[in-house]
Backbone atoms as SQL, in Angstrom:
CREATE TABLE atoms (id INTEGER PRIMARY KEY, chain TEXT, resi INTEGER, resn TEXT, atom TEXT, x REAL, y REAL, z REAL);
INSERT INTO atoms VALUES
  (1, 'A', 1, 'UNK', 'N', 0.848, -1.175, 0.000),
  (2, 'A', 1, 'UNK', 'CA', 0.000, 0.000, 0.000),
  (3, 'A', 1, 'UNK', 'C', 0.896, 1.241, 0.000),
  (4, 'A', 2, 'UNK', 'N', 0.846, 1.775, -0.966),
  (5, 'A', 2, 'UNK', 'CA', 2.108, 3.622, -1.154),
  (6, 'A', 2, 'UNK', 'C', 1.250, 4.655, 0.314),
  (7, 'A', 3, 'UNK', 'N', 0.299, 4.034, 0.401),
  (8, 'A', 3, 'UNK', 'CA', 0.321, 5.507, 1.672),
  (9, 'A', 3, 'UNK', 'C', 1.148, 4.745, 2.783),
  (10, 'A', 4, 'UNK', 'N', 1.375, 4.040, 3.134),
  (11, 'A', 4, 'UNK', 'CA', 1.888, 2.879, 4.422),
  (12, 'A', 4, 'UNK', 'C', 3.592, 3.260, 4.153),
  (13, 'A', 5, 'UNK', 'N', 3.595, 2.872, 2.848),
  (14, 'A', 5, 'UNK', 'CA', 5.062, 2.948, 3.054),
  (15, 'A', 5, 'UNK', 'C', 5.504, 4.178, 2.798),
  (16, 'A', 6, 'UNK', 'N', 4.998, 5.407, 2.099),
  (17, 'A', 6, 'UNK', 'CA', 5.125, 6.592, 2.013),
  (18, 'A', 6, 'UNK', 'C', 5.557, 7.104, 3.385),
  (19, 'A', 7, 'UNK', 'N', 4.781, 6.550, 4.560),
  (20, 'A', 7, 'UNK', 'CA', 4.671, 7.356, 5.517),
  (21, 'A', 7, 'UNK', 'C', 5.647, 6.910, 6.234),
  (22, 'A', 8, 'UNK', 'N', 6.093, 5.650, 6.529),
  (23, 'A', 8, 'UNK', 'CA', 7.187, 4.820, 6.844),
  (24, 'A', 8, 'UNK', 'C', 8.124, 5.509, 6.103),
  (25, 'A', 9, 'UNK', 'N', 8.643, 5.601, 4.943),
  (26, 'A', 9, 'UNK', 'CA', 9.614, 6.538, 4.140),
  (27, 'A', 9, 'UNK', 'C', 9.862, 7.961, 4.267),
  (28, 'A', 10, 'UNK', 'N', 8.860, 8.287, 5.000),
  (29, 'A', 10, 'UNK', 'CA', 8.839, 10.161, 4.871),
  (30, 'A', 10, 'UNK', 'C', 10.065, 10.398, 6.236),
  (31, 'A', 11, 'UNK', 'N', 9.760, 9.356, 7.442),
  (32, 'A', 11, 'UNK', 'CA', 10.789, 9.682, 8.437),
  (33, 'A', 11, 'UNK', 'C', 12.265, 10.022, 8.043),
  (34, 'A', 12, 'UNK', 'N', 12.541, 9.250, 6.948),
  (35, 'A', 12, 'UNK', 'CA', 14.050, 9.106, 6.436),
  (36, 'A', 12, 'UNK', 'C', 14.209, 9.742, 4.954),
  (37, 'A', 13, 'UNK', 'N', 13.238, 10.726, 4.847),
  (38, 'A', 13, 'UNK', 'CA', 13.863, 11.232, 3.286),
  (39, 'A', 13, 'UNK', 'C', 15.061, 12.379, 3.035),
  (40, 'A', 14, 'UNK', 'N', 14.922, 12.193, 2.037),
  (41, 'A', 14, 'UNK', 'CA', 15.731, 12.928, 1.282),
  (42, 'A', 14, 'UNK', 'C', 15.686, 14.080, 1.541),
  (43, 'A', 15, 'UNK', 'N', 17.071, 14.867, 2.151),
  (44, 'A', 15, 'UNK', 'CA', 16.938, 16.395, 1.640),
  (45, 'A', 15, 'UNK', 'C', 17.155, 17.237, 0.853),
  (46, 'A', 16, 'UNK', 'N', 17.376, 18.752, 0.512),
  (47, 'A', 16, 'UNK', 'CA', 18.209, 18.844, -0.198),
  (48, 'A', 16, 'UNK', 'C', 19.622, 18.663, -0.359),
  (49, 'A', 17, 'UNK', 'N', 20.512, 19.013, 1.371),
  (50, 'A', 17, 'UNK', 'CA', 21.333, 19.095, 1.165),
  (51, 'A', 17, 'UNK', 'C', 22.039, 17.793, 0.596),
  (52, 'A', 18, 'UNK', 'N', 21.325, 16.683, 0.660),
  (53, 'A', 18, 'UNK', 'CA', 22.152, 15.078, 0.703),
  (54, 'A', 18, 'UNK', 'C', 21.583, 15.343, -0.855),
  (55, 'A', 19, 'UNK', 'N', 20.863, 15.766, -1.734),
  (56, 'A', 19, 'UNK', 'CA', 20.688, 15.740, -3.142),
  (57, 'A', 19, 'UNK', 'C', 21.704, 16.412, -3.646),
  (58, 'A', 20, 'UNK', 'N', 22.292, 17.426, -3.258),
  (59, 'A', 20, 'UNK', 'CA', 22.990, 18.163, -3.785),
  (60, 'A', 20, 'UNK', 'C', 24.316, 17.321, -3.592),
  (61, 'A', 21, 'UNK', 'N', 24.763, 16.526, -2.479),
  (62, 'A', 21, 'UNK', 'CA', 25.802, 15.831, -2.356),
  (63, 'A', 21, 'UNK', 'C', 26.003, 14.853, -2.826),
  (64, 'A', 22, 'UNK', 'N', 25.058, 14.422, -3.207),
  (65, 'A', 22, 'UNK', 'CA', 25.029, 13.406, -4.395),
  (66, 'A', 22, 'UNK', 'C', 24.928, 13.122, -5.677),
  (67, 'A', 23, 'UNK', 'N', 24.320, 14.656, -5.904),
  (68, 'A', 23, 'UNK', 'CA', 24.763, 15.037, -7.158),
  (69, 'A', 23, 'UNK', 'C', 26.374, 15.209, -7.577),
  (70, 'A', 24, 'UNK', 'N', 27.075, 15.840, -6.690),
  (71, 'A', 24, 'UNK', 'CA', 28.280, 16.181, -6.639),
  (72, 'A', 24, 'UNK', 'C', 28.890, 15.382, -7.009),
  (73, 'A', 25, 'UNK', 'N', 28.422, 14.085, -6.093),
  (74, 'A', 25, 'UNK', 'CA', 29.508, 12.512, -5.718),
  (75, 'A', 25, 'UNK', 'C', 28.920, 11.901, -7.513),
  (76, 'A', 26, 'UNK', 'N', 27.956, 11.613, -7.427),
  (77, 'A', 26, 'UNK', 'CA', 27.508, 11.020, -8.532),
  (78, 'A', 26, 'UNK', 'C', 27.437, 11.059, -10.087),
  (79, 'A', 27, 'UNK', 'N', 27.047, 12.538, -10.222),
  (80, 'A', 27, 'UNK', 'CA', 27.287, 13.419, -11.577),
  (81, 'A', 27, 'UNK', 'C', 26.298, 12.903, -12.482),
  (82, 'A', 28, 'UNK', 'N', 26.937, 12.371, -13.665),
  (83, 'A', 28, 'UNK', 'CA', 25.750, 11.740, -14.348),
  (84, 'A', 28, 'UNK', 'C', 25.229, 10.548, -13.841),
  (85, 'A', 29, 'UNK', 'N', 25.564, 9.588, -12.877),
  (86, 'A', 29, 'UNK', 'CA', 24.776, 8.720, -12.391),
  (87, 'A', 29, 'UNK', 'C', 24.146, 8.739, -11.652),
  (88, 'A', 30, 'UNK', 'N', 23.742, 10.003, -11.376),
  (89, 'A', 30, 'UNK', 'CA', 22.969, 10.076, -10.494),
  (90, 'A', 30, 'UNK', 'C', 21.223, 9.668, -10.121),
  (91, 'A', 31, 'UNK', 'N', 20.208, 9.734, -11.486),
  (92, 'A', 31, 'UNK', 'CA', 19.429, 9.349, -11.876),
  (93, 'A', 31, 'UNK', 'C', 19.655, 7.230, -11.188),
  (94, 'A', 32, 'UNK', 'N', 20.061, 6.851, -11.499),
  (95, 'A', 32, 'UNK', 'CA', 20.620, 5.143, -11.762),
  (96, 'A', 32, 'UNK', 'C', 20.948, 5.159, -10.010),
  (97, 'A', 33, 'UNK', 'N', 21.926, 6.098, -8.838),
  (98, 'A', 33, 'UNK', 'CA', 21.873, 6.003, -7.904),
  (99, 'A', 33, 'UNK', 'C', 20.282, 6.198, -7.139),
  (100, 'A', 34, 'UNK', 'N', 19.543, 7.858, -7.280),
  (101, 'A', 34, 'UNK', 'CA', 18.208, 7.855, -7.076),
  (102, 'A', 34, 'UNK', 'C', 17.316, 6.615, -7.044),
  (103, 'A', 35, 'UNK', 'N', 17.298, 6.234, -7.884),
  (104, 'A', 35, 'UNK', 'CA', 16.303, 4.932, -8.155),
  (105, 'A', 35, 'UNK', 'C', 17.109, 3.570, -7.069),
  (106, 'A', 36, 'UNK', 'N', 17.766, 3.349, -6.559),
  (107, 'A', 36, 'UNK', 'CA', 18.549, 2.362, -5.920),
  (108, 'A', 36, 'UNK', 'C', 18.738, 2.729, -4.379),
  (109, 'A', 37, 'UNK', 'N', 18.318, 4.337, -3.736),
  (110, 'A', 37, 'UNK', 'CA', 18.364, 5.036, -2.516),
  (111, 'A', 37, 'UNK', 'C', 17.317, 4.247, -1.801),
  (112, 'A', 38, 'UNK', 'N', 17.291, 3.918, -0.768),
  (113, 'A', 38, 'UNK', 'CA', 15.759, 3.787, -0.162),
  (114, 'A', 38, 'UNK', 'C', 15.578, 5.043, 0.712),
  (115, 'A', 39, 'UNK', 'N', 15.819, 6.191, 0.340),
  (116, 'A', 39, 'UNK', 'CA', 15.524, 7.718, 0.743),
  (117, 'A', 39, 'UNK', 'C', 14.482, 7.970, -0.264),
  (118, 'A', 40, 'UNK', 'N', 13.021, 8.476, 0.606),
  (119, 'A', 40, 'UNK', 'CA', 12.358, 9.170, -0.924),
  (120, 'A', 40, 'UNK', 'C', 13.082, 10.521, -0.694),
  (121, 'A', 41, 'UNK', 'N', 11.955, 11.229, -1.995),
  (122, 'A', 41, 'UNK', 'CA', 12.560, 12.801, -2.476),
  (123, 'A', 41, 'UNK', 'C', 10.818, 13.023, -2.663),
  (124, 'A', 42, 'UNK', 'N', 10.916, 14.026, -1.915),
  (125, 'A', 42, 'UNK', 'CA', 9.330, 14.567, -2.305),
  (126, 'A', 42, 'UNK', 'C', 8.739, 14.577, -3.227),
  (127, 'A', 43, 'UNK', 'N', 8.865, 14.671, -4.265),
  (128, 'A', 43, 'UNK', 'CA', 8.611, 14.505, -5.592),
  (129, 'A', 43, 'UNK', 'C', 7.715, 13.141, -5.841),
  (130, 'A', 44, 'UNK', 'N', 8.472, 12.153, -5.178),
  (131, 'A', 44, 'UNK', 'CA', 8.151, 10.447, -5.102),
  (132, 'A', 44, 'UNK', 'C', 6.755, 9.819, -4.235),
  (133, 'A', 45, 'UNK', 'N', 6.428, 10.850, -3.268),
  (134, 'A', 45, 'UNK', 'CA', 5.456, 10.340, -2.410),
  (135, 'A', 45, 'UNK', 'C', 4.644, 10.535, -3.110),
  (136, 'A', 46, 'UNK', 'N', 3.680, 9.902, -3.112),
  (137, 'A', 46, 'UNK', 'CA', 2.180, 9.705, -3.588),
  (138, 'A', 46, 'UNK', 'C', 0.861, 10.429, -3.791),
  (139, 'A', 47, 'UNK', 'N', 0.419, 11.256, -4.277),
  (140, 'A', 47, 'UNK', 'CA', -0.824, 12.546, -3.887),
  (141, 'A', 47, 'UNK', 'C', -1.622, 12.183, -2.810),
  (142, 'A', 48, 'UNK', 'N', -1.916, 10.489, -2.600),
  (143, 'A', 48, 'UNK', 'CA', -2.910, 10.404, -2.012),
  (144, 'A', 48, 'UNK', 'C', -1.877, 10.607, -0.444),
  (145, 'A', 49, 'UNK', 'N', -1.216, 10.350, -0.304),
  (146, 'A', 49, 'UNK', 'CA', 0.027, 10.546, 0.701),
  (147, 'A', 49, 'UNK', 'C', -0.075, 12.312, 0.982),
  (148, 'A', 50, 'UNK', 'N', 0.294, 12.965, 0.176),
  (149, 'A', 50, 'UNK', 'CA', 0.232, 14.206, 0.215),
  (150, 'A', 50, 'UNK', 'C', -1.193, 14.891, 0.573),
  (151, 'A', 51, 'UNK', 'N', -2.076, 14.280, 0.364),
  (152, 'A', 51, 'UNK', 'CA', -3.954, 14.926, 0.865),
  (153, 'A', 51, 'UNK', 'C', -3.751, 14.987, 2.093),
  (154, 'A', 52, 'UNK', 'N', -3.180, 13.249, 2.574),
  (155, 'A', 52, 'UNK', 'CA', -3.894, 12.856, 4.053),
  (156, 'A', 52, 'UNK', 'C', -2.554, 14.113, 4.786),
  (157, 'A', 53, 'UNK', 'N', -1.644, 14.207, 4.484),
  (158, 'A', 53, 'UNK', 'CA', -0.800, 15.196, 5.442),
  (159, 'A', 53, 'UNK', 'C', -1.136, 16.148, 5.351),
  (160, 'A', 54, 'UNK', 'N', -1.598, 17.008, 4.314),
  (161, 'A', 54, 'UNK', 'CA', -2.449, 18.666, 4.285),
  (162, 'A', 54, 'UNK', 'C', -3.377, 18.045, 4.847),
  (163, 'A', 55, 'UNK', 'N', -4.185, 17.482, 5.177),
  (164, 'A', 55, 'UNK', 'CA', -5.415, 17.336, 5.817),
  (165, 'A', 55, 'UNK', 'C', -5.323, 17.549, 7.260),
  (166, 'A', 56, 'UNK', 'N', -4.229, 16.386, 7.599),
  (167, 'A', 56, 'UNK', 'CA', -3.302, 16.384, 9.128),
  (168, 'A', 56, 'UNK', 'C', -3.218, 17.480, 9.120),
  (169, 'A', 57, 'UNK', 'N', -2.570, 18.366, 8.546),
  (170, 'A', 57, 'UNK', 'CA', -2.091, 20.382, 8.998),
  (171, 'A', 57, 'UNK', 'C', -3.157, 21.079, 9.371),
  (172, 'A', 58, 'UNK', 'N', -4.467, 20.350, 8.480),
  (173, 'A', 58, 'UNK', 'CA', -5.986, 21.476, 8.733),
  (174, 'A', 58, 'UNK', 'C', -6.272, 21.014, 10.075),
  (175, 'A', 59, 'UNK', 'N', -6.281, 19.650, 10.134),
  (176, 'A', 59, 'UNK', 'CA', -6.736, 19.531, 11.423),
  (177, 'A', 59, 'UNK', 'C', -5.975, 20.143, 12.932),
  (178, 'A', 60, 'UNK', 'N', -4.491, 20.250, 12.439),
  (179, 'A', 60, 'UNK', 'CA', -3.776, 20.183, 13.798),
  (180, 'A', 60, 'UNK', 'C', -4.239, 22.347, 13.971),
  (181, 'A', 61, 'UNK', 'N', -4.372, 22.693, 13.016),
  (182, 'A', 61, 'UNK', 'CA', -4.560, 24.066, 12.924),
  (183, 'A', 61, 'UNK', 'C', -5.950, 24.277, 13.019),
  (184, 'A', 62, 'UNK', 'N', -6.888, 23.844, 13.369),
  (185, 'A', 62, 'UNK', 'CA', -8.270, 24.059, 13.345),
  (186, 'A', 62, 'UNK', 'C', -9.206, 23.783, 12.871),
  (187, 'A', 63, 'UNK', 'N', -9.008, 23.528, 12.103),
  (188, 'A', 63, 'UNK', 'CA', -9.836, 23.844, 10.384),
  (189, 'A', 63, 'UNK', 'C', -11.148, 22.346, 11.306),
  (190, 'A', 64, 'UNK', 'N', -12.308, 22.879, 11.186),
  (191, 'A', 64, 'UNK', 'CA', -13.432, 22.388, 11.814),
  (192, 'A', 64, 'UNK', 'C', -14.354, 21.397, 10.641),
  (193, 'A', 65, 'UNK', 'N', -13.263, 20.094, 10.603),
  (194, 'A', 65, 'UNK', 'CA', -13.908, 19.195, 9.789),
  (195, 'A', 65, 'UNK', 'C', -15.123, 18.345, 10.617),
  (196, 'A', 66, 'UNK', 'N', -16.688, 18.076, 9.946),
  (197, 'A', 66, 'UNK', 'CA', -17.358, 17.516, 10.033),
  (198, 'A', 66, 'UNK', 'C', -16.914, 15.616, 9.959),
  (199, 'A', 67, 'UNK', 'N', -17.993, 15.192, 10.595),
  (200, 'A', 67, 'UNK', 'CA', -17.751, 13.779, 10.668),
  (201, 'A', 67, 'UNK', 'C', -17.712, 13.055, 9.143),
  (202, 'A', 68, 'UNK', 'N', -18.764, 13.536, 8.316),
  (203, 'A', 68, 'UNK', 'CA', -19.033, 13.550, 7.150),
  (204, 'A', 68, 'UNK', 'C', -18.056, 13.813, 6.216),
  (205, 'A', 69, 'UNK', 'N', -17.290, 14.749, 6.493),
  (206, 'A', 69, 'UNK', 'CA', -16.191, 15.520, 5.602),
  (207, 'A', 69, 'UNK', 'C', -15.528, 14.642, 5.036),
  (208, 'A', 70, 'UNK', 'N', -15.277, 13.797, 5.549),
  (209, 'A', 70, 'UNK', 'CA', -14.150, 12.785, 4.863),
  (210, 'A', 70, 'UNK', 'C', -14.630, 11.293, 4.965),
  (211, 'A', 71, 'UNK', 'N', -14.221, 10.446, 3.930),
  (212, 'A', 71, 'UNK', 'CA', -14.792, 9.321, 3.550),
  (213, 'A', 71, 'UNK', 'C', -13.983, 8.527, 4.796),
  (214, 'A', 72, 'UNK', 'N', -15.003, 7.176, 5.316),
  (215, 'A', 72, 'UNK', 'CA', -14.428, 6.618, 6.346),
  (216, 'A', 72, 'UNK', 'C', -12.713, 6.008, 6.451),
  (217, 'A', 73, 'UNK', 'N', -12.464, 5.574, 5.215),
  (218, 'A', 73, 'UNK', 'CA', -10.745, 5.634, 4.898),
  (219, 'A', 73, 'UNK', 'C', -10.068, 6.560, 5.286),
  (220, 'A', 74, 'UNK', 'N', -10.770, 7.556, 4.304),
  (221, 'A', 74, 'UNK', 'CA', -9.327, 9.139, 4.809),
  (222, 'A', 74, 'UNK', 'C', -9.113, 9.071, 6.437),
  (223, 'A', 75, 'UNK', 'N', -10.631, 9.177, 7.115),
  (224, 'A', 75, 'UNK', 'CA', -10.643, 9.260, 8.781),
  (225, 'A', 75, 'UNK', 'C', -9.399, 7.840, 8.953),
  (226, 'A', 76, 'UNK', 'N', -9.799, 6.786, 8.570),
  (227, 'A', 76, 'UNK', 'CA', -8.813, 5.663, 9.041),
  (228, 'A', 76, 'UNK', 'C', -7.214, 6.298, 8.650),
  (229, 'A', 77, 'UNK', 'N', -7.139, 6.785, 7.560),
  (230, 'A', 77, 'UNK', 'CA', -5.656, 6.414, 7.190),
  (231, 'A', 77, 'UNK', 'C', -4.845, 7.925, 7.908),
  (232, 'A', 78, 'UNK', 'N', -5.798, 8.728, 8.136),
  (233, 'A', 78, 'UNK', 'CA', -4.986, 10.144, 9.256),
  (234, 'A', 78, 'UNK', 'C', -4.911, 9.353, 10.709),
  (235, 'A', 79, 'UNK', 'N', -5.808, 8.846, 11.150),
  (236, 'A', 79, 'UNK', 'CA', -5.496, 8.031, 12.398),
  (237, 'A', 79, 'UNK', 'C', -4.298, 7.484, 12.092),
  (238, 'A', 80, 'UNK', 'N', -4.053, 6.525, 11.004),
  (239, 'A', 80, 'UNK', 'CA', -2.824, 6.141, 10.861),
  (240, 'A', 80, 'UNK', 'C', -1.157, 6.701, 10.714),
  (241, 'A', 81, 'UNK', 'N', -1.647, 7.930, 10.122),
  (242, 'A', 81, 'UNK', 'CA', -0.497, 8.544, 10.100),
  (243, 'A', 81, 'UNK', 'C', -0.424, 9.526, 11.058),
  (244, 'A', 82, 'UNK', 'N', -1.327, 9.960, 12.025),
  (245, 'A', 82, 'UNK', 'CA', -1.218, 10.406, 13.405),
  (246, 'A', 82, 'UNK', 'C', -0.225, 9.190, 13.877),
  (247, 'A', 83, 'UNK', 'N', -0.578, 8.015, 13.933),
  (248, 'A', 83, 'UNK', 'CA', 0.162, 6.767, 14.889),
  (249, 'A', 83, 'UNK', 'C', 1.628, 6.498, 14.405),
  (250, 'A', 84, 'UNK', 'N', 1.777, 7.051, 13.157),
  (251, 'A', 84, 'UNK', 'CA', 3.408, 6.537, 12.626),
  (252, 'A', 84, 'UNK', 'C', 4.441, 7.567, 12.474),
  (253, 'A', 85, 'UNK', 'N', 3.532, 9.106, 12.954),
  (254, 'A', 85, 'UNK', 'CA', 4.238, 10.043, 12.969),
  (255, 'A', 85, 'UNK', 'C', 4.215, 10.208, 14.239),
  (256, 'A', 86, 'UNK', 'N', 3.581, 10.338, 15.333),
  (257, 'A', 86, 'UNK', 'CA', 3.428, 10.099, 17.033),
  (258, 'A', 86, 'UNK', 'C', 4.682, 9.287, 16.992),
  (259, 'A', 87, 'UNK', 'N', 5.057, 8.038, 16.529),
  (260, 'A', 87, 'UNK', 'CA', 6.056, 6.701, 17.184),
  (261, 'A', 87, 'UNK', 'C', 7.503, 7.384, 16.279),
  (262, 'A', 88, 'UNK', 'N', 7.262, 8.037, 14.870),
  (263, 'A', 88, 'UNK', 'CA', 8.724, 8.082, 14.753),
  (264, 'A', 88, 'UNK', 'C', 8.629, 9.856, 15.704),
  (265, 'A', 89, 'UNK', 'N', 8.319, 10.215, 16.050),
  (266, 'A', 89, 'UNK', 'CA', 8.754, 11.508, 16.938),
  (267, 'A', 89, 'UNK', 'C', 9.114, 10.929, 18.116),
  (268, 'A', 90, 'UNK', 'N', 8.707, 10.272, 18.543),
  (269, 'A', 90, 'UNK', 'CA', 9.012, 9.796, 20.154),
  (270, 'A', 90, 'UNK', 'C', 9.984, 8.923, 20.239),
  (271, 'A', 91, 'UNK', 'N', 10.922, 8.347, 19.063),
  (272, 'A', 91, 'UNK', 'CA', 12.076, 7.468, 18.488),
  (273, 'A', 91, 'UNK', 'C', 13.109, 8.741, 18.638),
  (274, 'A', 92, 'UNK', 'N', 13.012, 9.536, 17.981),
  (275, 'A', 92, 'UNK', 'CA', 13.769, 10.709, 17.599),
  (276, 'A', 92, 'UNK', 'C', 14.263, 11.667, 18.554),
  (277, 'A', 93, 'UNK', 'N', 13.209, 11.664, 19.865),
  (278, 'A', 93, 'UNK', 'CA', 13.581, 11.939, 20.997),
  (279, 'A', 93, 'UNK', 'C', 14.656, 11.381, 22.137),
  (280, 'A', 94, 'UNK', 'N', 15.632, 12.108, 22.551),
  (281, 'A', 94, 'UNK', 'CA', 16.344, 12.376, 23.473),
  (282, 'A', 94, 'UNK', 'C', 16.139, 12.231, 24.872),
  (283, 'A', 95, 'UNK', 'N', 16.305, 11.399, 25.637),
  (284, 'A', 95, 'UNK', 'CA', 16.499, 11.605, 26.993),
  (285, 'A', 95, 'UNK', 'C', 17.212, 13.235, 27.495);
């Protein structure tokens, strides 16, 4: 499922600065390295990946969605990525 692993992938992507360093390192192979990274690049995640996280932003900011508003999936799959973004933040944390 691309939203599952999208979201699993988003903890560890790509930035610019490591694009640019790999461009450097790589040159023209770089395309042939890209495809072989298990780093995404924004570009790569999925739209439907990209809804449910603008959606996540409306909600964490206010935005007064009805029960109705969203088809019972979308509600499931923001629960979900509430739960996989909750566990990699609390990984990432420091004593």
């Amino acid at each position: 499922m691309p939203f599952v692993r999208d979201l699993d992938v988003l903890t560890n992507a790509c930035t610019e600065a490591e694009r640019r360093k790999c461009e450097a390192e790589f040159g023209d192979n770089l395309e042939w390295t890209c495809e072989r990274c298990p780093k995404k690049r924004p570009e790569d995640i999925h739209p439907y990946t990209m809804k449910i996280l603008r959606l996540r932003r409306l909600i964490r900011a206010g935005y007064p969605f009805q029960a109705n508003d969203l088809t019972v999936e979308e509600w499931e799959d923001l629960a979900t990525a509430n739960e996989m973004i909750e566990k990699a933040s609390w990984q990432t944390r420091t004593p």
